[in-house]
BAFI-3210 file (N, C-alpha, C; in Angstrom, 3 decimals, decimal comma, padded with zeros to 6 digits):
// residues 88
n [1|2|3|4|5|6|7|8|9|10|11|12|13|14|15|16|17|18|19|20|21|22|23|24|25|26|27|28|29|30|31|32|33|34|35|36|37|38|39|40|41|42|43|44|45|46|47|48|49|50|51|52|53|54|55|56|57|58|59|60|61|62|63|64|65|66|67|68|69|70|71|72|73|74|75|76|77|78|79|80|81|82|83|84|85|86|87|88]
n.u [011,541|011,623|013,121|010,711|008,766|009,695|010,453|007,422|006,661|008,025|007,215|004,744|004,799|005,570|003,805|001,747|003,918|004,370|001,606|001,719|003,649|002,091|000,091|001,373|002,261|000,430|-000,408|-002,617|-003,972|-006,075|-007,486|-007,157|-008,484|-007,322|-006,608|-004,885|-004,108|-002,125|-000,519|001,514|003,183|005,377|006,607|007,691|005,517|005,114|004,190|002,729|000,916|-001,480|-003,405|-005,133|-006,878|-008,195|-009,300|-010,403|-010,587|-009,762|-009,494|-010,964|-012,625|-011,086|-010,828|-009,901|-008,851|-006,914|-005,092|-002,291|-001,085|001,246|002,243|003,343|001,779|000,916|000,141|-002,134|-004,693|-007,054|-008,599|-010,167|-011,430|-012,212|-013,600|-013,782|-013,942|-013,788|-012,693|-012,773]
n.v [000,186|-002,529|-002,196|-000,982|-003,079|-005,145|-003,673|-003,705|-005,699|-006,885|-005,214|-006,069|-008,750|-008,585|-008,062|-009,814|-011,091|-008,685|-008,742|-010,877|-010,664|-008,735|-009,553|-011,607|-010,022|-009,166|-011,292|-012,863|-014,753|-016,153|-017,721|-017,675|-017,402|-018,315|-017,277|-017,837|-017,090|-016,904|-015,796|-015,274|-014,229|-014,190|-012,918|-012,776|-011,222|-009,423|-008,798|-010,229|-010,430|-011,890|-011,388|-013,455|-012,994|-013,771|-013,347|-013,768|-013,281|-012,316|-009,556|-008,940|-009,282|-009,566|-009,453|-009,644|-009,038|-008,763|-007,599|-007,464|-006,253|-006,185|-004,844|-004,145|-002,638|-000,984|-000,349|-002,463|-002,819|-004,059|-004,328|-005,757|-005,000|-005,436|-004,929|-005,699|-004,187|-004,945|-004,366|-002,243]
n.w [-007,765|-006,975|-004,380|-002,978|-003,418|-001,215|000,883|001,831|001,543|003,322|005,813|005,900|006,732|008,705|010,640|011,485|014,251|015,266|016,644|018,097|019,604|021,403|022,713|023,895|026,114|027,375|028,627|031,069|033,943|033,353|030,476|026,954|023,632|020,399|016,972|013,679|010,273|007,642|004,606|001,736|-001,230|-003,557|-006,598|-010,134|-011,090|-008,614|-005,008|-002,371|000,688|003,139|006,074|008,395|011,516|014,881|017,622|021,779|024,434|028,161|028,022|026,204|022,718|018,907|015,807|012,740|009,414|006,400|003,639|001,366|-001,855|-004,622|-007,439|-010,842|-011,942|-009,479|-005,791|-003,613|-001,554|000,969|004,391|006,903|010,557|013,546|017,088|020,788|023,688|026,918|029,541|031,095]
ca.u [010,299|011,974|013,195|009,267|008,060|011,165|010,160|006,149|006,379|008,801|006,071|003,204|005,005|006,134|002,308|001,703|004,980|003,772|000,581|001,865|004,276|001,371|-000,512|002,171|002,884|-000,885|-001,346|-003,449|-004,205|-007,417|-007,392|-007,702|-008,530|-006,691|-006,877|-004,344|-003,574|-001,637|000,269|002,342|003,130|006,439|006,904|008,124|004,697|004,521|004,277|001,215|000,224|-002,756|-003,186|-006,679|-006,677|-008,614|-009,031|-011,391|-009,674|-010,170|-009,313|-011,925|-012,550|-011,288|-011,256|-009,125|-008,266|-006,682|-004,272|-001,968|-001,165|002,247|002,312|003,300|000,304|000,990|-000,324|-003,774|-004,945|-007,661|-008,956|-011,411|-011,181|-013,520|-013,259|-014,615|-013,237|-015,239|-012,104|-013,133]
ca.v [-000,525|-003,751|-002,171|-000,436|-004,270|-005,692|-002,770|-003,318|-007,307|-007,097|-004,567|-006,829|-010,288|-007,756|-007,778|-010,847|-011,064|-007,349|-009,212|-011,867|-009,790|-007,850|-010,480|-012,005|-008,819|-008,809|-012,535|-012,618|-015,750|-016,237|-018,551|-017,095|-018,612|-017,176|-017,981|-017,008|-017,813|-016,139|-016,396|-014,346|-014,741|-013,496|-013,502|-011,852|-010,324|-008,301|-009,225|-010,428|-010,717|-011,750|-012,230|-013,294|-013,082|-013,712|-013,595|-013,830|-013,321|-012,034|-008,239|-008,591|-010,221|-008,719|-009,674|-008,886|-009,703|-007,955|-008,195|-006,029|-007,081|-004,937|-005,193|-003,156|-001,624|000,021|-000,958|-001,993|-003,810|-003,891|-004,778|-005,117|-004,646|-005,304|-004,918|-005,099|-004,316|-005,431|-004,247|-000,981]
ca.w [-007,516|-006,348|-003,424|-002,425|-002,677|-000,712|001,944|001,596|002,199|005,366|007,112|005,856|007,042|010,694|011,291|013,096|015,045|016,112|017,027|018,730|021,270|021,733|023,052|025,248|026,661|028,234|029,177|031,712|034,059|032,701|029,495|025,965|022,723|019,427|015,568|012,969|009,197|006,743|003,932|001,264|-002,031|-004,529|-007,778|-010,680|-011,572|-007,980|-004,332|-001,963|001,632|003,903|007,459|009,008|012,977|015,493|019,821|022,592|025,633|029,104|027,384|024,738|021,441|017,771|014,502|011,604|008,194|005,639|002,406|000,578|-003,198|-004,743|-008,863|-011,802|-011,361|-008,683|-004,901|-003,315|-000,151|001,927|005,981|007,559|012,074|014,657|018,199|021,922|024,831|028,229|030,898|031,324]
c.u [010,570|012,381|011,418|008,757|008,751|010,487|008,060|006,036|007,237|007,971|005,114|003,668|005,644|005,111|002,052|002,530|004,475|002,713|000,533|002,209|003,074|000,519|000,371|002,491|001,399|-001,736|-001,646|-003,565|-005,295|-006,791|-007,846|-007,505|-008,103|-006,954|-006,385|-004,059|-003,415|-000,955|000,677|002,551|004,357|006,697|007,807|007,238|004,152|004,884|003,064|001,499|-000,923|-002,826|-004,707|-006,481|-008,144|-008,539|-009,693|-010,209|-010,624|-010,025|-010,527|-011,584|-012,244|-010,874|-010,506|-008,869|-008,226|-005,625|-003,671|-001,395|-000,021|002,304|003,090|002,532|000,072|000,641|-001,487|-003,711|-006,500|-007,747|-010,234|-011,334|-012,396|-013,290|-013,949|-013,925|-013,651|-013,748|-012,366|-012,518]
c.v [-001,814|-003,540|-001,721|-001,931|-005,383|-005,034|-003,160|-005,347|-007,332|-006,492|-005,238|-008,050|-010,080|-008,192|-008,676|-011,225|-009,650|-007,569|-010,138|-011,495|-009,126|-008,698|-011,248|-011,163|-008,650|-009,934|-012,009|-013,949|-016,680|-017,188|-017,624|-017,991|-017,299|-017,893|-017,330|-017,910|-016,524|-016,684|-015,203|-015,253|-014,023|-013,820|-011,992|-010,696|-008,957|-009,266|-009,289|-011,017|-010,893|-012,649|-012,151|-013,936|-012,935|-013,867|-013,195|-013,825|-012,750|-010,328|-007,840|-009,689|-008,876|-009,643|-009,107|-009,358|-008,914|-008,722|-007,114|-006,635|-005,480|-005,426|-004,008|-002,346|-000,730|-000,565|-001,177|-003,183|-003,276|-004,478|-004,521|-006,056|-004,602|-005,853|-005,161|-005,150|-004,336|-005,299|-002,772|-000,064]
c.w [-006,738|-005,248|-002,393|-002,511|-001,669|001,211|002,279|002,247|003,372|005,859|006,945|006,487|008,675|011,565|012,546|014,023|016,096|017,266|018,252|020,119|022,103|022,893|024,311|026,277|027,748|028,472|030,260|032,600|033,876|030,958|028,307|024,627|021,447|018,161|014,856|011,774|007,905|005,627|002,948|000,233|-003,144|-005,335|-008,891|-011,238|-010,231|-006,407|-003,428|-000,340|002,278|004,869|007,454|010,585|013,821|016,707|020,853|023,517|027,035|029,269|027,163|023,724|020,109|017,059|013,865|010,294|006,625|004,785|001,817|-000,607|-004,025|-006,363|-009,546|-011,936|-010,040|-007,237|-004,367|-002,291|000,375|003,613|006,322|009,687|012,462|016,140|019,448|023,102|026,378|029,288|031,411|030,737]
res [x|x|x|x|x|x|x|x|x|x|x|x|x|x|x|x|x|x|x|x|x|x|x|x|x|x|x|x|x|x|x|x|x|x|x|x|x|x|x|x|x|x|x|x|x|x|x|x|x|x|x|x|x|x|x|x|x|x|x|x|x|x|x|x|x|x|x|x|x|x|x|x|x|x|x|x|x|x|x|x|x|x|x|x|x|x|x|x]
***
């Protein structure tokens, strides 16, 4: 079990690094405005992430913010995604 929350918080704390490249990878010369805050949480009763993102750009604008929460109890998270994409 200590290794499945070991494995479960490195892909949840990957996310915004994933996010980030992603994003550099398709600047643009056009100006874009971004908004990110996360945080994570470890203990002995389980393990906890949650990112909330946002970005208007010259792409599109989306929205994100989700959480995943690892216990004795077993695992649970939610998200919630929203998108638009105005380049054709």
């Amino acid at each position: 079990m200590r290794a499945l929350h070991r494995v479960l918080v490195a892909g949840a704390l990957s996310l915004p690094l994933a996010l980030g490249t992603a994003a550099a990878a398709s600047a643009h010369d056009v100006p874009s405005v971004g908004f990110e805050k996360g945080g994570f949480m470890v203990g002995p009763g389980g393990a906890g992430v949650q990112l909330t993102e946002a970005h208007f750009g010259p792409d599109g604008a989306c929205y994100f913010d989700g959480m995943v929460l690892v216990g004795p109890g077993g695992v649970s998270g939610g998200f919630t995604d929203s998108s638009v994409d105005w380049t054709g």
